[in-house]
Backbone as a printed PyTorch tensor [residue, N CA C, xyz], in Angstrom:
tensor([[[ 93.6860,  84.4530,  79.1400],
         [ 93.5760,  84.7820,  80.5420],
         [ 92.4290,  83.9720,  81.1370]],

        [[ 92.8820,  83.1150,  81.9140],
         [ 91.5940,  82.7250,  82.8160],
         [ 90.8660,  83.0930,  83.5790]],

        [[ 89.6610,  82.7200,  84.2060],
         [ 88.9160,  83.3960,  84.8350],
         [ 89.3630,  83.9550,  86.5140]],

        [[ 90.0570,  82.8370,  86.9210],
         [ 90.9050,  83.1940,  87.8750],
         [ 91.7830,  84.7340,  87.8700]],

        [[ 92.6760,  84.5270,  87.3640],
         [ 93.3200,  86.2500,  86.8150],
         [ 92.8040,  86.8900,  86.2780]],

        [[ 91.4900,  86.8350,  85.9580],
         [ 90.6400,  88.0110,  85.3710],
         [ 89.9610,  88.8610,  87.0780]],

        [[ 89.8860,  87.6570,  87.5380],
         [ 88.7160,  88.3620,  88.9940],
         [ 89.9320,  88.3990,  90.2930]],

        [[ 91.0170,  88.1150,  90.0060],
         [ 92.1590,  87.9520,  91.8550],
         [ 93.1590,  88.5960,  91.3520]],

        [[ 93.7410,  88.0180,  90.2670],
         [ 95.2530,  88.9220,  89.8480],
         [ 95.2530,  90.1040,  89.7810]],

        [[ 94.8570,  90.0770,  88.5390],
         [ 94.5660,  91.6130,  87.7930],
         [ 94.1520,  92.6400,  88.8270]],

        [[ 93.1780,  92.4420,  89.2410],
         [ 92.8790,  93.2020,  90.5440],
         [ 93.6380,  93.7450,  92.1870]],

        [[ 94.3270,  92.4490,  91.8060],
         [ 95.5680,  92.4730,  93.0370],
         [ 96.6840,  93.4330,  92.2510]],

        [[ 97.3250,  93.4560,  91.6850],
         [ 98.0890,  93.4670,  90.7860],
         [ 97.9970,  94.8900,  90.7680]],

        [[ 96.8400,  95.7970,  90.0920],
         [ 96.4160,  97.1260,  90.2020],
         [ 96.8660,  97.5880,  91.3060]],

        [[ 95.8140,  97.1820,  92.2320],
         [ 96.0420,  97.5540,  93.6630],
         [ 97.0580,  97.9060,  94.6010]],

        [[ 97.7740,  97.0050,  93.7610],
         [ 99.9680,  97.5330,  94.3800],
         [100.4900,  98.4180,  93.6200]],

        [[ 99.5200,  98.9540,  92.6130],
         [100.0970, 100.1370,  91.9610],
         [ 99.4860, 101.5520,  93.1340]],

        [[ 98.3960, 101.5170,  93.4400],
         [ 97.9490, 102.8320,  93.8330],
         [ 98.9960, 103.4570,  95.2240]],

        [[ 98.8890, 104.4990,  95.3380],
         [ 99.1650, 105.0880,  96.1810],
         [ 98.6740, 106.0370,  97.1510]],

        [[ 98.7850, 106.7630,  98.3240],
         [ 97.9380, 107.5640,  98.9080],
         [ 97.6830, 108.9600,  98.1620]],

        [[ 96.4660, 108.8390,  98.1900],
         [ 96.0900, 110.5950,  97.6860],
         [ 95.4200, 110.0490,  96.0960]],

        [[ 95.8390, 109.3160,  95.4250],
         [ 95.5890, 109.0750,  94.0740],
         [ 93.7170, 109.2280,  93.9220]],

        [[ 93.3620, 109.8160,  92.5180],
         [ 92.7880, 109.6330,  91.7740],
         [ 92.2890, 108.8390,  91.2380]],

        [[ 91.2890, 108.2190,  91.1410],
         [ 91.2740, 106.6020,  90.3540],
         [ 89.8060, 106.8710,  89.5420]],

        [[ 89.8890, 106.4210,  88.4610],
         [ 88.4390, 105.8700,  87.7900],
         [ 88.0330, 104.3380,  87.8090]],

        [[ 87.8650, 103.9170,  88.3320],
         [ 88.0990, 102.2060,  88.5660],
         [ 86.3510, 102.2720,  87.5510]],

        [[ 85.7830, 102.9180,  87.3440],
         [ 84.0760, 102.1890,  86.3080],
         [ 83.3440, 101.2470,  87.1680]],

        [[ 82.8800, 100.0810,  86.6880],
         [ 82.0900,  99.3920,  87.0540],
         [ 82.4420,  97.8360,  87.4320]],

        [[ 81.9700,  96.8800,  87.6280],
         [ 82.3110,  95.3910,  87.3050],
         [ 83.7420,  95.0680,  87.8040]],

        [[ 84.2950,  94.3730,  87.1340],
         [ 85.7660,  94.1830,  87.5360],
         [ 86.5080,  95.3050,  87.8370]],

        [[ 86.8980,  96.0400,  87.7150],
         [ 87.2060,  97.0030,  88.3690],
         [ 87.4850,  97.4970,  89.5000]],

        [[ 86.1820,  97.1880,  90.0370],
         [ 86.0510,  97.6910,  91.7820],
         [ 86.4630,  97.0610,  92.3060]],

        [[ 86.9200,  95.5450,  91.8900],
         [ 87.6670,  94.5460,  92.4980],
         [ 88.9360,  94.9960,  93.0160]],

        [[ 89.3770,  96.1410,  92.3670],
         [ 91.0110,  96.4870,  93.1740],
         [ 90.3240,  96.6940,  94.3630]],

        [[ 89.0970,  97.2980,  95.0890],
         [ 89.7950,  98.0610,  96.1460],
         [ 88.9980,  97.0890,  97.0570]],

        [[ 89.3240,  95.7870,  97.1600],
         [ 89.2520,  94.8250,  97.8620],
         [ 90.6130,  94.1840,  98.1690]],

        [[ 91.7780,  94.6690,  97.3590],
         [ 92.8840,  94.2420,  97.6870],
         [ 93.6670,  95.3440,  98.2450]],

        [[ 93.4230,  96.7630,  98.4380],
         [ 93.8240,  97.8220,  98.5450],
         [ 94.1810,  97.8320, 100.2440]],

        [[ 95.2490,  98.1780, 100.3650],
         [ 95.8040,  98.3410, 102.5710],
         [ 94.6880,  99.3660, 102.8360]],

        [[ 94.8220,  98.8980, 103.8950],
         [ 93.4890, 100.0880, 104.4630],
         [ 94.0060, 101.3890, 104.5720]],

        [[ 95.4460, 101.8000, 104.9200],
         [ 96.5060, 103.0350, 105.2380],
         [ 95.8850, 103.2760, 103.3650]],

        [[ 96.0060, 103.1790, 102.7070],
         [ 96.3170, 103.3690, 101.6600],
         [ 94.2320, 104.5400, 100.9480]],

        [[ 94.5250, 105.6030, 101.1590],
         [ 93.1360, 106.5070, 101.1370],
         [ 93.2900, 107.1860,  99.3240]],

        [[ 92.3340, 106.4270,  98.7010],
         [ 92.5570, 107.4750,  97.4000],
         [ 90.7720, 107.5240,  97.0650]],

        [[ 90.7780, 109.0180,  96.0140],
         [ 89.3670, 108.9800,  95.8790],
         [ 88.8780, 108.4440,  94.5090]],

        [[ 87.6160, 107.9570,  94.2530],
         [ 86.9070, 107.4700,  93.6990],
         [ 86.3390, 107.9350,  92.4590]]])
């Protein structure tokens, strides 16, 4: 995996999984990167 799809994909990628209302443990570091790709309509907690 390159560094590219470690920090844009993967993160994107997550992010079209969540849904409204959801639960998430996203941790630290890469991680939090989903909710930079996340719709704004789209409200889950932390």
């Amino acid at each position: 995996m390159t560094w590219h799809e470690l920090v844009v994909k993967w993160p994107r990628c997550a992010a079209k999984k969540l849904q409204d209302s959801f639960y998430i443990n996203l941790g630290i570091g890469l991680p939090i990167l989903v909710t930079n790709h996340m719709p704004p309509e789209i409200e889950v907690w932390l």
